[in-house]
N, C-alpha and C positions, 0 to 999 in steps of 0.2 A: 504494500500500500504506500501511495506517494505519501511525504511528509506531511503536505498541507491537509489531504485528509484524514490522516491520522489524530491530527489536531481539532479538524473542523469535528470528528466523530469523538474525538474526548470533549472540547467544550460543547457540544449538545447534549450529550450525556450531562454533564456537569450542571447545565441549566434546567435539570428536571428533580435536583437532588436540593434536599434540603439543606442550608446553610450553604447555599450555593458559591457566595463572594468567598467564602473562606477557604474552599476547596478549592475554588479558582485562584486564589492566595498561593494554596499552598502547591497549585500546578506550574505557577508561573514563576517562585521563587525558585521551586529546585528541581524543574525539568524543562521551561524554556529559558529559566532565567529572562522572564520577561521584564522583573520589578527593579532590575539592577540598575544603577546609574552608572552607564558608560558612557566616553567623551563624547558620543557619537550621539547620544539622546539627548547629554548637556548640549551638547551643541545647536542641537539641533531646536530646542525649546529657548535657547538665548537668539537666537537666529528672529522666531517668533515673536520675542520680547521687541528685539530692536526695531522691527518692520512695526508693530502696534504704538511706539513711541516715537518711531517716524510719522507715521499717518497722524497722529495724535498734532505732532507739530504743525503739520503742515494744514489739516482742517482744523483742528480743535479752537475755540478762541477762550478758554479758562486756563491759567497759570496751570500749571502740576501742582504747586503746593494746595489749589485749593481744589485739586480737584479730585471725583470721586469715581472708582473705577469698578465695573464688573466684570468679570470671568464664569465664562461658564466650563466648567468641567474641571475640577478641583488636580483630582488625580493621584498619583502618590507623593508629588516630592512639589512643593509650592514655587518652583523656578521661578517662573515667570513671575507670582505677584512680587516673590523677592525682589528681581530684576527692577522692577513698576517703583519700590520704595525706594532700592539706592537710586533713583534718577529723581525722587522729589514727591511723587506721587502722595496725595494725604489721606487718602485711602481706598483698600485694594478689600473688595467684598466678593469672595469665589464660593456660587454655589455646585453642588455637584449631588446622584440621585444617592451617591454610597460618601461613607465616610472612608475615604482611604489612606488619611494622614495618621504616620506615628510621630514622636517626637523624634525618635532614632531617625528616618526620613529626613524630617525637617533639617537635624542638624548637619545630615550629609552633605544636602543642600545649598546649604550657607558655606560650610567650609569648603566646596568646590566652589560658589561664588568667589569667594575669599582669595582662596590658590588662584583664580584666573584671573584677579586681580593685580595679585601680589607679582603674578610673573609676568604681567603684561598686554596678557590675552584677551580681556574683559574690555579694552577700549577700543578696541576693533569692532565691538557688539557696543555697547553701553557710554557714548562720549558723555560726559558732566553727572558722571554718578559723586554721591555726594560724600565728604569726609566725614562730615558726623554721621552718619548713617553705617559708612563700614564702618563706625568707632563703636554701632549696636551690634552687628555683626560680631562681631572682633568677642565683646562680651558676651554675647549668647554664646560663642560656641566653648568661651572659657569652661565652666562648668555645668557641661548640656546637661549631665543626668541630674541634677535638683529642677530640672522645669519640665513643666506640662507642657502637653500641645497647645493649649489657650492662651497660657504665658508667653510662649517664643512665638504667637499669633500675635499677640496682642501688640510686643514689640516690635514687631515688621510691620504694623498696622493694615493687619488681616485678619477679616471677618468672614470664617470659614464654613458654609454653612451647609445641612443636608437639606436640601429642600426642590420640589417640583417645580424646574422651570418655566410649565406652562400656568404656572400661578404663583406670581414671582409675590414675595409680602414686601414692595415698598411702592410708595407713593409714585404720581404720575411725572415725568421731567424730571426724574431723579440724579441721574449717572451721566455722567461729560465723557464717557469713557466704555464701551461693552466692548469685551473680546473673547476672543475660543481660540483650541489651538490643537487640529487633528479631532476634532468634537463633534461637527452636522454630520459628518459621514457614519459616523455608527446611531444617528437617527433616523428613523423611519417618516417620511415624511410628511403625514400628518400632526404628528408631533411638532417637528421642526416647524412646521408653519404656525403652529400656536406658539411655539416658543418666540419667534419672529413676532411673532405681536407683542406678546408681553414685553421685548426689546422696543418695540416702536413706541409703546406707549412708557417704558421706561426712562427712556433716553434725552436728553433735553435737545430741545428744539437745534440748539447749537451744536450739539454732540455728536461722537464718533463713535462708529461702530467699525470695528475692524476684524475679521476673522477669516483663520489661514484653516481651509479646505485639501486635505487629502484624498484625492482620488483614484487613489490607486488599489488594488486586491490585497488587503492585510497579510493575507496568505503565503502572498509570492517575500513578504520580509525574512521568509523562515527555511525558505523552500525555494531554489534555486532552478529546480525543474519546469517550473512556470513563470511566466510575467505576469505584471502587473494588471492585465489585463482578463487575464482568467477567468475573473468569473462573473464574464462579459455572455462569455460560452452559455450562461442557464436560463431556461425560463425562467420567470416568477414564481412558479410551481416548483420547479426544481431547486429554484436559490432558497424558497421557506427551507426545504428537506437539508437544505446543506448550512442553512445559515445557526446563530444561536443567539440568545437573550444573555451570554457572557459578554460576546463581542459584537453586537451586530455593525455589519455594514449595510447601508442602505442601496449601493449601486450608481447611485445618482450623477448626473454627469453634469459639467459644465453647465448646459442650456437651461438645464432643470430646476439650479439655480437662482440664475436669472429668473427664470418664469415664476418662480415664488416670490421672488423680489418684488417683480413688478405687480404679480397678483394682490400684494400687502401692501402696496403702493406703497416701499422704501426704495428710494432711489438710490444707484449705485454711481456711487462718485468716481471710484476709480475700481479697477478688477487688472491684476495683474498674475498669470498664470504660466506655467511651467509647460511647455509644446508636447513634452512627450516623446512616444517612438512611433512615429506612422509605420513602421518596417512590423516591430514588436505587434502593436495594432492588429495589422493585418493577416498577420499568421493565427490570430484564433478566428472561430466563427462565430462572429458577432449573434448575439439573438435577436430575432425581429422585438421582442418583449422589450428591448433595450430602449427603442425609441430611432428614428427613421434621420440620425442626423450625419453630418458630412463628416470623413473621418479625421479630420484634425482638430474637431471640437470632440470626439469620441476618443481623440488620443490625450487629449488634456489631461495631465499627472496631479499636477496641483493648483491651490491658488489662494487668493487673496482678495475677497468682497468687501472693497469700503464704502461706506456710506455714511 
């Protein structure tokens, strides 16, 4: 059996069992090593950070210091709101549907912030991150084991919450700031369209939404024997059977999108996306279920919806 479905047949299993998160926990620490923080995921979520503090600059018209930011999809390791405080941010409110912050997490976090600081690498992502800030930094990581998660949240000025996106609890015009990072694509898209409201109606009139979209087959990260493209190949019928409630991916492509955008009448300020492989593309067999579009929107890998 190839890798990817080996995987895809453990996590469907996994999402029928109870205490499902934990045994997805304990699948992903110590048999894909999914939960590990290597350079490559640092990097890759500081990459995130610096594009949402770009777009911030560029559309935003509120200071950082006084402005207030949402995140959706928490995760395991708070990179990104970290990132959001050493540049000034005043505060970074992430919700997500599981709690999957430990303090152990947190503090990995910060001290790779810290190291890519210290050696240089962090301004290439982060220009005008702030010195009293790493000087909080610096002290949280002194002696992590006396603090709770609430504590070294409370510090980073993050308010980490478990709660249903499509019914977000704050007021209307609230946040100068929503972002997600690798997030819409494991939503099914009636959801995400209610969540996209609750952003619309969140968001202040002047405010920025910026959020970086993966579109690629989760699958193929694990699994070499396919592209990113794979699981292009299935019905809708077939993707239910293969898909799971640990990790879903939605499928959704580029145009899809948009047409939600426009449907919730948010307008997309700028969108900047990654081409892809039309070669890779074309060697699977697209399914008519996919949607009837031209293939270099069908090769889109990633991207970036600001608004």
């Amino acid at each position: 059996m190839a890798n990817w479905l080996l995987k895809a047949a453990v996590q469907k299993t996994i999402s029928y069992l109870p205490f499902k998160e934990r045994v997805n926990f304990f699948f992903q620490k110590y048999i894909t090593r999914g939960v590990d923080l290597t350079d490559e995921h640092f990097g890759y979520k500081l990459d995130a950070a610096r594009d949402h503090v770009r777009y911030f600059r560029k559309y935003g018209q509120t200071p950082a210091a006084q402005a207030r930011v949402l995140e959706l999809g928490t995760g395991w390791y708070p990179i990104v709101p970290a990132a959001l405080f050493l540049v000034g941010f005043e505060r970074i409110v992430s919700v997500d549907i599981r709690n999957w912050m430990t303090a152990e997490r947190q503090v990995i976090a910060l001290r790779k912030l810290l190291a890519y600081h210290d050696d240089g690498r962090l301004a290439t992502y982060l220009p005008g991150v702030l010195t009293d800030r790493l000087t909080v930094l610096r002290e949280l990581c002194k002696t992590p084991e006396s603090l709770t998660v609430d504590q070294i949240s409370s510090r980073i000025r993050l308010d980490a919450r478990v709660m249903d996106a499509t019914r977000l609890d704050f007021p209307d015009d609230h946040f100068d700031l929503i972002c997600s990072n690798n997030t819409f694509e494991h939503v099914y898209p009636k959801v995400l369209a209610r969540i996209l409201g609750e952003f619309k109606r969140v968001v202040k009139p002047n405010g920025v939404m910026s959020h970086f979209v993966d579109l690629s087959d989760h699958f193929a990260h694990l699994d070499s024997s396919i592209n990113i493209y794979n699981f292009l190949r299935f019905s809708h019928r077939q993707w239910a059977m293969l898909d799971n409630s640990i990790q879903p991916q939605n499928r959704l492509r580029w145009p899809d999108y948009l047409a939600m955008y426009a449907a919730l009448g948010i307008p997309v300020r700028e969108q900047e996306v990654r081409p892809g492989n039309l070669a890779n593309l074309r060697s699977v067999p697209v399914h008519a279920d996919i949607g009837p579009y031209p293939d270099e929107e069908l090769a889109i890998s990633h991207g970036y919806l600001v608004s």
